[in-house]
N, C-alpha and C positions, 0 to 999 in steps of 0.2 A: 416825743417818742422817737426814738433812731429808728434807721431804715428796717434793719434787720428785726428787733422788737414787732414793727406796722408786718413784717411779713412771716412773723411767727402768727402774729392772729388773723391776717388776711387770708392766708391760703388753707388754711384748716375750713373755715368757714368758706369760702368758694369750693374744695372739695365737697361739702357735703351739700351746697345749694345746688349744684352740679348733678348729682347724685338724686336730691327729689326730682330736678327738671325732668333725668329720664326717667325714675319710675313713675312720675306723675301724667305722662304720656308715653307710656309704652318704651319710644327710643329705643336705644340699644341692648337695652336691658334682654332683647330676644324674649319670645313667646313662650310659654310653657302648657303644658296640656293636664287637666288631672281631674279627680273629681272631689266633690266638696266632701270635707268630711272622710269619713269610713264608708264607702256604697252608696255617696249621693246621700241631697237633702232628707232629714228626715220629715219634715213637711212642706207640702205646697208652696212656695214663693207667691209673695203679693207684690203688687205694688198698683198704685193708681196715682193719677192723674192729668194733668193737661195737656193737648195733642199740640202740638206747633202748627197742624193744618185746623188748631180751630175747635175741634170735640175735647173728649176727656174718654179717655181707658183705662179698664178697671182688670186686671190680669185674672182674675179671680172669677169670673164672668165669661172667660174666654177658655175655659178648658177641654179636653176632646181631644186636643191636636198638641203632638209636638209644638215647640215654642223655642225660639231661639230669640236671646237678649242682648244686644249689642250697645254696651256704655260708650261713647265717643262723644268729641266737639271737633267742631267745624274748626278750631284752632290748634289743633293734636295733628303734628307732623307723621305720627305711627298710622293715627285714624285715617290720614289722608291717604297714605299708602298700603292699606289695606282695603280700601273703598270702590276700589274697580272688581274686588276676586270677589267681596260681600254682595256686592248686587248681580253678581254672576250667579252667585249660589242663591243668593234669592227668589231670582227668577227660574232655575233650575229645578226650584219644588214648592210649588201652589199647595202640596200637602200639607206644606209647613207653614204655621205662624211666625210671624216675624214681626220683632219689635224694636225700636230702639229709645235710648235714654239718651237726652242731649246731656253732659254734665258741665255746668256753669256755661253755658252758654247763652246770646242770644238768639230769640225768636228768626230773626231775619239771615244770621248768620247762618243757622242751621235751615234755615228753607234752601238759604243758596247753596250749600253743600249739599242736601239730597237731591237738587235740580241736579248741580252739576256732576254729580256721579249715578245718579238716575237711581235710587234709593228711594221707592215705590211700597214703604210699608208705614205702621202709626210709629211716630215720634214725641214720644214725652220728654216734656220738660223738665229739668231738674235743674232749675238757675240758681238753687244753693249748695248743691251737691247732698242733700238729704237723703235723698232714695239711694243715690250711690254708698253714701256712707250706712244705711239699714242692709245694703247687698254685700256690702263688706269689702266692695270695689277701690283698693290703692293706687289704680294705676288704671288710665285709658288709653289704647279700646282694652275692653275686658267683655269675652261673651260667653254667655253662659247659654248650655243649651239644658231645656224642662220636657221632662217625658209628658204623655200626654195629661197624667194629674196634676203638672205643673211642680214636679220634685224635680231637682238637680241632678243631673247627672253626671255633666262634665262641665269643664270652661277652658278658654285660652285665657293669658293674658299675656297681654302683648298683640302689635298688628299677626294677625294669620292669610296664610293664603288656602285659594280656595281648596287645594288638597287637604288642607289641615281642619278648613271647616265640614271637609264633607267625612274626615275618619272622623272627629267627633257628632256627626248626624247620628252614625251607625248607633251611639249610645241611645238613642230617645226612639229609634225606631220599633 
């Protein structure tokens, strides 16, 4: 195959591997704000299972309270960059529940990421991306915020900062 031939099919194909890199972690792609759907889920969001610190959470089980879902991995350059304003808002409202999905990550990885950004809420595991693919999640971080019956009301996707997460609070409140 001649040069030009190898870079008729190599750069089509680097465009578009290029292309899932960032929306497969956020990247450049930039954030977007909206709600699911026409007016937010029309029912309840589930999900369960296994905590990285050890239990198991059942969403379904935890309702009452606002909820906010934050998909990320400890290996997501967006997640990382968004992980100082996230535990800012965290801590900023005890009101709220706070969850996070690790996606395809490991156990260990994901402890040392909420150590190191101080990410103080239960984290489920999702080491094959099942739960994210049942949330409809193409790209992390990706957060969705559940009014108190655990219906959808908004989400980012993409890394957000803490302004961005506290105008989408307004929605569950």
């Amino acid at each position: 195959m001649d040069l030009k031939r190898l870079w008729a099919v190599v750069l089509p194909a680097a465009a578009v591997i290029g292309a899932l890199t960032i929306v497969a972690c956020g990247g450049s792609a930039g954030s977007a704000s909206g709600t699911f759907g026409s007016g937010g889920a029309s029912l309840p969001r589930s999900l369960q299972g296994p905590t990285v610190q050890g239990g198991s959470y059942n969403l379904s089980t935890r309702t009452g309270k606002p909820t906010v879902v934050n998909f990320f991995a400890s290996w997501c350059g967006a997640c990382k960059s968004e992980a100082t304003d996230l535990a800012a808002f965290a801590a900023a409202h005890p009101e709220v529940q706070f969850l996070g999905v690790a996606v395809n990550d490991q156990a260990p990885d994901t402890q040392a990421f909420l150590t190191k950004y101080g990410l103080h809420y239960p984290v489920v595991m999702d080491p094959n991306g099942t739960i994210s693919a049942d949330w409809g999640v193409v790209g992390i971080p990706h957060t969705f915020f559940l009014d108190k019956s655990g219906k959808e009301q908004a989400f980012i996707v993409g890394a957000a900062s803490r302004a961005q997460f506290e105008q989408d609070l307004k929605s569950i409140r």
